[in-house]
C-alpha positions in Angstrom: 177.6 95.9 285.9 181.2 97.3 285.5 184.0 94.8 285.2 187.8 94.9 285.5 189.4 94.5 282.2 191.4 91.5 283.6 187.7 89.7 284.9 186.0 90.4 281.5 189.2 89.0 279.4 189.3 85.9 281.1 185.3 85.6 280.9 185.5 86.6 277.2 188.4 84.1 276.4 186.3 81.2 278.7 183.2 81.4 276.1 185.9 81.0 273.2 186.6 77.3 272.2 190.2 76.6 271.3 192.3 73.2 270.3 194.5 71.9 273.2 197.9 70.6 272.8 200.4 69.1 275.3 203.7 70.4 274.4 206.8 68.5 275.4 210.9 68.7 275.3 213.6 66.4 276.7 214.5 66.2 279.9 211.3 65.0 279.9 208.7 68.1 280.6 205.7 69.1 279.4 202.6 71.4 279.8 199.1 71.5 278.2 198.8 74.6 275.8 195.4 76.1 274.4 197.3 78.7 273.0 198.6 77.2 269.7 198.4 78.5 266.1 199.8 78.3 262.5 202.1 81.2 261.7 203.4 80.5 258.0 203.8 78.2 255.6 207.3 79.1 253.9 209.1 78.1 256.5 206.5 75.6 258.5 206.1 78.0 261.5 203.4 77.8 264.7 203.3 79.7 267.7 202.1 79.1 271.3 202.4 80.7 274.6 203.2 79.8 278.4 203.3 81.4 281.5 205.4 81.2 283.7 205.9 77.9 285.8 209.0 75.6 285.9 207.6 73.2 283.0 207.3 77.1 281.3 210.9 77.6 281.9 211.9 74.3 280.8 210.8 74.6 277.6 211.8 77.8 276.8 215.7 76.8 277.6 214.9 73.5 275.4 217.0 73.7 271.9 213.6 71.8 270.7 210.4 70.4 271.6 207.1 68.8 269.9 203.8 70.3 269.9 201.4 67.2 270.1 198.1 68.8 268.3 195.1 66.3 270.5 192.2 64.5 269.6 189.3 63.3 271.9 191.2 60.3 273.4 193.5 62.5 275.0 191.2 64.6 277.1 193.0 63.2 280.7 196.4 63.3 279.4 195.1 66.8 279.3 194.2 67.6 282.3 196.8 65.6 283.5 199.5 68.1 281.9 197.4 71.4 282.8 198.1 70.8 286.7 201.0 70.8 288.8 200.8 67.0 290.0 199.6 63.8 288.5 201.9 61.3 286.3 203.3 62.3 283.5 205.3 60.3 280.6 204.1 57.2 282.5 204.0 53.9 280.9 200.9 52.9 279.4 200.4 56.7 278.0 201.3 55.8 274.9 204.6 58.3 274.7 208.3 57.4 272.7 210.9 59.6 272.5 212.1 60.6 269.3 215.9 59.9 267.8 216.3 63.8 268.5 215.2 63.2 271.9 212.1 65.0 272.5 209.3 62.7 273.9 206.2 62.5 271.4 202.3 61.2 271.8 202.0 58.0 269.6 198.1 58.6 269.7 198.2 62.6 269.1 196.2 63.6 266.2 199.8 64.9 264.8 203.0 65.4 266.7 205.3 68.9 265.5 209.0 69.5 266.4 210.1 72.7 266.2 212.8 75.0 267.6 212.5 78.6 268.6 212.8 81.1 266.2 211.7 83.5 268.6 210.5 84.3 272.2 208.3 87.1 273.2 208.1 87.8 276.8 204.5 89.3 277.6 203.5 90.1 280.7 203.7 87.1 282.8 203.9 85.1 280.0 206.0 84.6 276.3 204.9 84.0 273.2 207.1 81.1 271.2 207.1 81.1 267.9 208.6 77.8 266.3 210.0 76.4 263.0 208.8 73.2 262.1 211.1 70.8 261.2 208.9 67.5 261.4 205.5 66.2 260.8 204.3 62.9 262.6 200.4 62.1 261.9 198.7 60.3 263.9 195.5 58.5 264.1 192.7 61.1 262.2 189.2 61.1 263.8 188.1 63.4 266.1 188.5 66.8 268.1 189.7 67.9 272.0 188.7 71.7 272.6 189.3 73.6 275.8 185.9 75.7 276.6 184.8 77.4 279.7 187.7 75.7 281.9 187.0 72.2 280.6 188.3 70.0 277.6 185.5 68.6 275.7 186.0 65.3 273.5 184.0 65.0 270.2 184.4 62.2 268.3 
């Protein structure tokens, strides 16, 4: 059976586990991201990408932002941040904002802030890619993936 190259993408890219992140800037905003990867070394360098949405938008004006890498304890933060409603930087879900400003997750498995070196507009989406200017670890132990439209704990 034939398939569009659109349908069989997003069937390929279902059956392929990836980390999930919840990336966040002042203001505050965020959005979940299953889209994040190391870039270089020399300098510290990751990219992501969004589409478009006004938590997208946000972020790409933001001077800044951290990319909060997450473990199994953050699967319904996750979900929370992947749709449109629902409470986000509540109390009780364990965020503090940074002296820069940018609102980080205390129990993320690490927290990165970066700003833009670059933004790649893509189709209805743009690639980021980020410097890295600080490192924040958090508890170890642990992993979050996004597969076939679900996050998955393993502790």
């Amino acid at each position: 059976m034939q398939t569009s190259v659109t349908t069989g993408f997003k069937a390929a890219f279902r059956r392929y586990p990836t980390g999930v992140a919840i990336i966040t800037a002042a203001g505050p905003v965020g959005l979940t991201a299953s889209s994040v990867a190391s870039v270089s070394l020399e300098p510290p360098a990751l990219s992501f990408s969004v589409m478009d949405s006004p938590s997208a938008q946000a972020l790409l004006r933001a001077p800044s932002f951290v990319v909060n890498l997450l473990g199994p304890a953050s699967a319904a933060l996750a979900r929370t941040f992947a749709g449109p409603h629902g409470p986000r930087f509540a109390p009780g879900q364990g965020w503090e904002v940074l002296p820069t400003g940018e609102p980080a997750l205390t129990t993320a498995l690490a927290a990165l802030r970066g700003t833009p070196l670059q933004l790649v507009p893509v189709g209805t989406s743009t690639v980021v890619i980020a410097e890295i200017h600080d490192v924040l670890l958090g508890p170890p132990g642990g992993r979050l993936v996004y597969h076939d439209r679900d996050f998955i704990a393993q502790h």
